[in-house]
C-alpha positions as CSV (number, residue, x, y, z in Angstrom):
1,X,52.1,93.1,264.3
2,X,52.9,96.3,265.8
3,X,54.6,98.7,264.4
4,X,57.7,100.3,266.7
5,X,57.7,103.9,266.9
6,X,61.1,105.9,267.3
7,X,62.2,106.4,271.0
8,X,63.8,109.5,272.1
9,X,67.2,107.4,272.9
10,X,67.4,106.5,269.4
11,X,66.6,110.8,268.6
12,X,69.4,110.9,271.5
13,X,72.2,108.8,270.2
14,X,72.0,109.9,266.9
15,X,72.1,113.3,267.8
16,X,75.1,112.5,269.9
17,X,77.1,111.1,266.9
18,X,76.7,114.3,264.9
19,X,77.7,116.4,267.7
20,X,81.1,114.7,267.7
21,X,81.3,115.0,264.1
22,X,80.9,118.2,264.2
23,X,77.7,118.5,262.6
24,X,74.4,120.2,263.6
25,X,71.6,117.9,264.3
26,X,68.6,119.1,262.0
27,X,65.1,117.3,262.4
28,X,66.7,116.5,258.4
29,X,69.6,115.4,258.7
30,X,69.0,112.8,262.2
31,X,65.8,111.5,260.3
32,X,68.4,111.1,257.2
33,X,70.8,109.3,259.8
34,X,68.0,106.7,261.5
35,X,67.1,105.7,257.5
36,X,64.5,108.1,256.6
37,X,62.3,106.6,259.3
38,X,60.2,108.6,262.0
39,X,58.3,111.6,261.3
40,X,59.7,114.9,261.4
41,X,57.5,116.3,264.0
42,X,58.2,113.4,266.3
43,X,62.1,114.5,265.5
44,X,61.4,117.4,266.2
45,X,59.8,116.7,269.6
46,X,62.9,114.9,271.2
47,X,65.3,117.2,269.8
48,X,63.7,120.1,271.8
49,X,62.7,118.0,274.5
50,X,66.5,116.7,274.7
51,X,67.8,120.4,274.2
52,X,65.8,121.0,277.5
53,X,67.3,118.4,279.3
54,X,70.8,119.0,278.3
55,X,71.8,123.1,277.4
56,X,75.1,123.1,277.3
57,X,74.9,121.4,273.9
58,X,72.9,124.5,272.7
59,X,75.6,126.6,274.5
60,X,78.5,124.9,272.5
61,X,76.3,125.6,268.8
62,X,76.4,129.2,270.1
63,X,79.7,129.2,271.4
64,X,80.9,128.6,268.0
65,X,78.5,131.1,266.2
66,X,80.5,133.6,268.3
67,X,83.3,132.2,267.5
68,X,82.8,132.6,263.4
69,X,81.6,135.9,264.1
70,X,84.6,137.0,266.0
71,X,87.0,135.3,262.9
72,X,85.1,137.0,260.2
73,X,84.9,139.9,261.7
74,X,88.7,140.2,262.4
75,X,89.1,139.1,258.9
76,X,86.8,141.8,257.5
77,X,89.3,144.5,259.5
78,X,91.8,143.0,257.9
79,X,90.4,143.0,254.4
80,X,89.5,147.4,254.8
81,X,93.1,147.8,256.1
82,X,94.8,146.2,253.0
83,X,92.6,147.5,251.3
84,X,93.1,151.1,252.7
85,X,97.2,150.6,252.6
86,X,96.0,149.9,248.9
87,X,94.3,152.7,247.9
88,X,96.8,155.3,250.2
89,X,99.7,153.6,248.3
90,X,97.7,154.3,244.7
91,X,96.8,158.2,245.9
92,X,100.6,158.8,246.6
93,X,101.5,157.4,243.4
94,X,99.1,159.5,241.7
95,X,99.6,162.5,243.5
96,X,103.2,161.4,243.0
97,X,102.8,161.9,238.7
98,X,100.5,164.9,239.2
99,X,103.4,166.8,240.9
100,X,105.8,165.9,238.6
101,X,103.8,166.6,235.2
102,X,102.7,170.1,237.1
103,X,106.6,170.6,238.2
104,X,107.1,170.4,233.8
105,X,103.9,172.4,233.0
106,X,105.6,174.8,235.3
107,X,109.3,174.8,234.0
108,X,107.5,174.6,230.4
109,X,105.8,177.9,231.3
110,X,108.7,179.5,232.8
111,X,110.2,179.0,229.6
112,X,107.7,180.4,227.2
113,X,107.4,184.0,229.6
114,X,111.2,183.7,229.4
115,X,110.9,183.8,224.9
116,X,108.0,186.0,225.4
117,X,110.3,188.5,227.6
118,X,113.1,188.3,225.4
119,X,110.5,188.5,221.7
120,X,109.0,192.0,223.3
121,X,112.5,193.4,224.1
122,X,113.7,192.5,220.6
123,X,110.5,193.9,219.5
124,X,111.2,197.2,221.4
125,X,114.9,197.6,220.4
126,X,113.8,197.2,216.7
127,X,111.1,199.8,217.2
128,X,113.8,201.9,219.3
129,X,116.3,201.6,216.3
130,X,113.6,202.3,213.8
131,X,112.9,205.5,215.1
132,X,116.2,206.8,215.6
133,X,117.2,205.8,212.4
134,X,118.5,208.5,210.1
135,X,116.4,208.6,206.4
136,X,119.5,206.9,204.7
137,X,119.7,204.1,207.2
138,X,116.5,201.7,206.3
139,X,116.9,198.2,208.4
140,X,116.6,195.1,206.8
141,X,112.8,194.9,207.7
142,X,112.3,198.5,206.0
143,X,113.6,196.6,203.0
144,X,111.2,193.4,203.0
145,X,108.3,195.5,203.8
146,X,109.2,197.9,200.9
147,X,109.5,195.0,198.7
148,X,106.1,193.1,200.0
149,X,104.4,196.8,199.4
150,X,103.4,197.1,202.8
151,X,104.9,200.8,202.6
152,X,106.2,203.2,200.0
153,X,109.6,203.6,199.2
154,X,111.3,207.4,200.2
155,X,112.1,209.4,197.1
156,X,116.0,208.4,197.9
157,X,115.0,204.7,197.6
158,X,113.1,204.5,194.7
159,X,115.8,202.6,192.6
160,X,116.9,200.2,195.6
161,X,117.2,196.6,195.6
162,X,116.5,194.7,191.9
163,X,115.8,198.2,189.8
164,X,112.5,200.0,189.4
165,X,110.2,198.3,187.2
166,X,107.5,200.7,186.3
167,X,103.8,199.4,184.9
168,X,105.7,201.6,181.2
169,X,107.0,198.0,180.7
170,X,103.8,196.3,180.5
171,X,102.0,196.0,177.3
172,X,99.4,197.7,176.1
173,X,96.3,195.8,177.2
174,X,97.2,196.1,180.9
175,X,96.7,198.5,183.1
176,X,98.6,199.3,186.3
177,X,96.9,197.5,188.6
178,X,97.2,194.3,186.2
179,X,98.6,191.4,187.1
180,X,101.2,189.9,184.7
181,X,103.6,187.2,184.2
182,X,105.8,190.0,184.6
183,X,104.4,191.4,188.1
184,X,104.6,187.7,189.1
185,X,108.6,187.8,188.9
186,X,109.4,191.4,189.6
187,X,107.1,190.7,192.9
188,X,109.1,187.7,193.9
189,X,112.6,189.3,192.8
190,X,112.0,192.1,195.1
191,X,111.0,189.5,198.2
């Protein structure tokens, strides 16, 4: 018995069918559709020859590759602006906090060269009344940096503050430059 071959109007109506549903007619998937019979070069064959007979089918494949082009490329612009508005909105917000913790650094500063201001003038009035102090009129710094032994008493203040306590008290074994129990105290008394 002979065996049939596939026609091209089998190829044809087949291809048809798919084109209503929508789908592309690949040599695959119209072979898939007549049962796995037919070989794919003899598929092949009709689909191009029935592509040359009929182009508008082509056209309508390509009509619709435009067509997803056009949609994901207006979608793509749409993606980069939200995303743009995105990032702008994030930038302004940042920029936003940068100003504000630079408006604090600011005020913090002001405030420091305001105590630093005020520090120096207190340091120049105390220097001011140091100098034009009269001998019998030692400020209460003179006092604490008499008792720390940063300077040497004036021969009118020798017995100021707690009492002289000369190194005649210590006993024998020390010398003056020892340090005692007793220089211990009479050290902090005098602070």
């Amino acid at each position: 018995m002979a065996r049939s071959g596939l026609t091209k109007a089998q190829v044809r109506s087949v291809r048809d069918r798919m084109l209503a549903d929508g789908k592309y007619p690949s040599v695959d998937a119209v072979r898939h559709a007549l049962g796995d019979s037919g070989s794919k070069s003899t598929i092949h064959k009709y689909l191009r020859e029935l592509r040359d007979e009929d182009p508008d089918v082509g056209l309508q494949r390509d009509d619709t590759e435009e067509a997803l082009r056009a949609v994901v490329g207006q979608l793509a612009e749409r993606l980069h602006a939200n995303a743009d508005a995105r990032i702008k909105a994030r930038i302004a917000a940042l920029q936003a906090a940068h100003d504000d913790v630079l408006h604090q650094k600011e005020e913090e500063l002001a405030a420091l060269r305001a105590t630093v201001a005020a520090l120096s003038a207190r340091v120049t009035q105390l220097e001011t009344r140091r100098a034009g102090d009269s001998p019998g009129d030692e400020p209460d710094d003179e006092r604490y940096a008499l008792a720390r032994g940063w300077r040497t008493p004036r021969p009118d203040q020798a017995h100021a503050g707690f009492g002289r306590f000369d190194s005649g008290l210590l006993s024998s074994r020390s010398g003056p430059g020892a340090s005692s129990p007793f220089d211990m105290i009479r050290t902090v008394a005098r602070s």
